[in-house]
N, C-alpha and C positions, 0 to 999 in steps of 0.2 A: 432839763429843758431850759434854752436859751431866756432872758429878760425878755418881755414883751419892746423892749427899747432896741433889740438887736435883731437884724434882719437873717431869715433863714434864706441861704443863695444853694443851690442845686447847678452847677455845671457840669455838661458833658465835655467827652474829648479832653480833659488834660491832661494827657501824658507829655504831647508835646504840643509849640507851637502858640496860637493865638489863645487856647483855652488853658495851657499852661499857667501863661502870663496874666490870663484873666484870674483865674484861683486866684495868686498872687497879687495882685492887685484889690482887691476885694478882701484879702483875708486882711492885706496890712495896712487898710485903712485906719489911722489914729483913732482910740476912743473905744476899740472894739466897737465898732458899727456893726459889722459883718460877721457872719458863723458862715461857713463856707463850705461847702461837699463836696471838694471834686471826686470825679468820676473816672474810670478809665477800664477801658475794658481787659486787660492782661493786668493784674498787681503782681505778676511771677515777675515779670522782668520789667516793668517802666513805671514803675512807683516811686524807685530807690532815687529818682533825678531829682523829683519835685517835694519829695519828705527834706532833699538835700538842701534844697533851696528855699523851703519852709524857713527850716530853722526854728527860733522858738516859737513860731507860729503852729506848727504841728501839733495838732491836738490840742490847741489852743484856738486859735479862730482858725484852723485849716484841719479838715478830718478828710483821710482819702476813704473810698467806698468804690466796691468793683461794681459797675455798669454797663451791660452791652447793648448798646442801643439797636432795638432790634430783633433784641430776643424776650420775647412777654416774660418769661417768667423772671428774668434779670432785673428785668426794669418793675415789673410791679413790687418785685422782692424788697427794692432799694426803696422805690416811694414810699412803699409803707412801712418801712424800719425809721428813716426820717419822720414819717408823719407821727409814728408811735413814741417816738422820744422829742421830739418839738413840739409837736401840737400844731403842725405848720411848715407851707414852702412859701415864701415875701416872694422869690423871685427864683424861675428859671429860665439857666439859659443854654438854650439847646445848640452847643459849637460842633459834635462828633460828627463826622463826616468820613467816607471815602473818596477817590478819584480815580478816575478812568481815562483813558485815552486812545483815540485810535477813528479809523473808519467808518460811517455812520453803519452801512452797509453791511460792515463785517462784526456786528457787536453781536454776543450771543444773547437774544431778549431772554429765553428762558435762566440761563445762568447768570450773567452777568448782570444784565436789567434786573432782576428781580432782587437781587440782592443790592444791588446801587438803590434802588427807590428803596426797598427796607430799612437801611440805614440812613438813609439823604431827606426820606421824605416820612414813610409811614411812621418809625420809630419817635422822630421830633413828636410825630401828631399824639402817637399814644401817650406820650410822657406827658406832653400837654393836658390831654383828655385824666391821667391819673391826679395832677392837681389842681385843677381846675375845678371841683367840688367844694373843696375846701376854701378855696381864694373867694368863690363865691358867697359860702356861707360866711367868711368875715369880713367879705365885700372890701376886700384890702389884696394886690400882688400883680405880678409884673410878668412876662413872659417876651421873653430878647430870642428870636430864630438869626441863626447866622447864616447868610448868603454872602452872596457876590455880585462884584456890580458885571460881572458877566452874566447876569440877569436882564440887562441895559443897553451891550455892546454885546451879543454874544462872540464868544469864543469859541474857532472849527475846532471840531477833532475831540473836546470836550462835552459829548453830549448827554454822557451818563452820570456825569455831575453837574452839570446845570440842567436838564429838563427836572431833576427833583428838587434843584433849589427855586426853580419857578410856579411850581405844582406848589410849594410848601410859601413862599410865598403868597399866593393865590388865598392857599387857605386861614393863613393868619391876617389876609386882610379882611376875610369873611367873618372868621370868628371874632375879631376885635369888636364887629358893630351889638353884636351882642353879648358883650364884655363888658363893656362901658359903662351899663346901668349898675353894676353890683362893681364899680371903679375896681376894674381886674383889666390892666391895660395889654394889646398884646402888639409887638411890633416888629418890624425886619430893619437887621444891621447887614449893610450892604459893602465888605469888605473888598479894594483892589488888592493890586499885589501887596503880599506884606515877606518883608526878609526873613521867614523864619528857618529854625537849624535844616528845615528840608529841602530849602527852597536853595540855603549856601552849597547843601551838597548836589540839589540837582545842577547848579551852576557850575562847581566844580566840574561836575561829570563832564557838563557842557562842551566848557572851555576844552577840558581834554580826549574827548572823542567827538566832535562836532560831525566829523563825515558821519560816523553812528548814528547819530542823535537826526542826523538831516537828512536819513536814508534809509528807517527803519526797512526790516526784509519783507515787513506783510503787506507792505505798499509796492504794489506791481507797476500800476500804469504810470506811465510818466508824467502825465497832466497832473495826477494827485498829489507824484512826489513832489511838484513845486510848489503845490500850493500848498500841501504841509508843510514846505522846508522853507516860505515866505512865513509862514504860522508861527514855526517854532523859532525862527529868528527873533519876530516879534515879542514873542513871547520873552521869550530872557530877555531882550533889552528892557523889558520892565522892572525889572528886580536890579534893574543898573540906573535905572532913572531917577531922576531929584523927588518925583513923586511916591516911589516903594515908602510905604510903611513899615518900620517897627513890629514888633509884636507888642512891647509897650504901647506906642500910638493906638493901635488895634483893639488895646482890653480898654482902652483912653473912650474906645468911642460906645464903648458898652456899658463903663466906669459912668461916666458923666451923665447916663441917663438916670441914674440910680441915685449918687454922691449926693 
């Protein structure tokens, strides 16, 4: 069990990306402040990147732990293995996410809805809901949801990853008001574009099949093709603009609520 001086952080999603860098960021805060879990759902194959990039941090303030957000018995398994060896979560921050793309019309609700909200929306909540007991009874912790400010401007063609980042918003503004008394703070980080390894390679792909990318085949009507192929223009020039974030900036803005 960690010093009551050093904070217990629970992140999801870091295999890659913002929740990556967030591990990272938190684990190597000077001082050992931070005992850090990240999370990731496959350790078969995306572990080997961020133990890399540990370093002596590994098993020192970075422990990795397989999580799938999503699936109960994953996620109650991991809660309570940390709560069983710490006595304690200071702070979770719920990054794992999927994304979707495509035609409102043409989404399949039962398959595809149902699993985009499981992971985008319900998941964050029960992980919430698993330590949240605990935060309360020591009237001490923190709870960081990760959205987008496509919550603000929405974004076409995206609608099975932002209607759960709005729903999940929604509800951690609810639940914060009755948080507050037993100081268990709960808040939304509302991320734009940020350049991460997925975002260089959807650019890549971009750049080098654009008729592809501007002309998908499940889009028939012509009126739609343009006003996706206005969308997805828009789209990458974002991750080209002065304004794209880092994935350093990104864990910066999750970091500094905390530091």
């Amino acid at each position: 069990m960690a010093s009551p001086s050093i904070k217990i952080v629970l992140i999801t999603g870091t295999a890659t990306g913002v929740g990556f860098t967030t591990a990272l960021t938190f684990a190597g805060v000077p001082g050992k402040k931070y005992k850090v879990y990240a999370t990731m759902r496959n350790m078969k194959t995306r572990k080997d990147e961020l133990e890399s990039a540990a370093g002596s941090m590994l098993n020192n303030t970075l422990f990795i732990r397989e999580l799938e957000v999503g699936n109960e018995k994953s996620m109650v398994e991991c809660v309570e293995s940390i709560l069983k060896e710490e006595k304690r979560i200071d702070l979770l921050i719920n990054n794992a996410a999927i994304v979707h793309g495509g035609l409102f019309e043409q989404i399949d609700l039962g398959k595809d809805g149902t699993k985009h909200f499981q992971v985008n929306y319900f998941g964050p909540l029960r992980l919430m809901q698993l330590v949240i007991p605990s935060m309360k009874e020591r009237k001490s912790g923190r709870i960081l949801n990760i959205s987008s400010i496509g919550t603000l401007l929405p974004c076409p063609f995206t609608d099975l990853y932002l209607h759960p980042k709005w729903a999940l918003e929604g509800a951690t503004e609810c639940v914060a008001v009755t948080l507050r008394p037993f100081n268990v703070w709960a808040s939304v980080v509302q991320l734009g574009a940020v350049m991460t390894q997925r975002a260089v390679q959807v650019q890549a792909a971009f750049d080098q099949y654009k008729d592809a990318f501007l002309k998908p085949p499940y889009i028939k009507n012509e009126t739609d093709q343009e006003i996706f192929a206005k969308h997805a223009k828009n789209s990458m020039s974002l991750f080209t603009h002065e304004t794209c974030q880092t994935p350093e900036e990104a864990s910066n803005q999750c970091s500094h609520r905390n530091l």
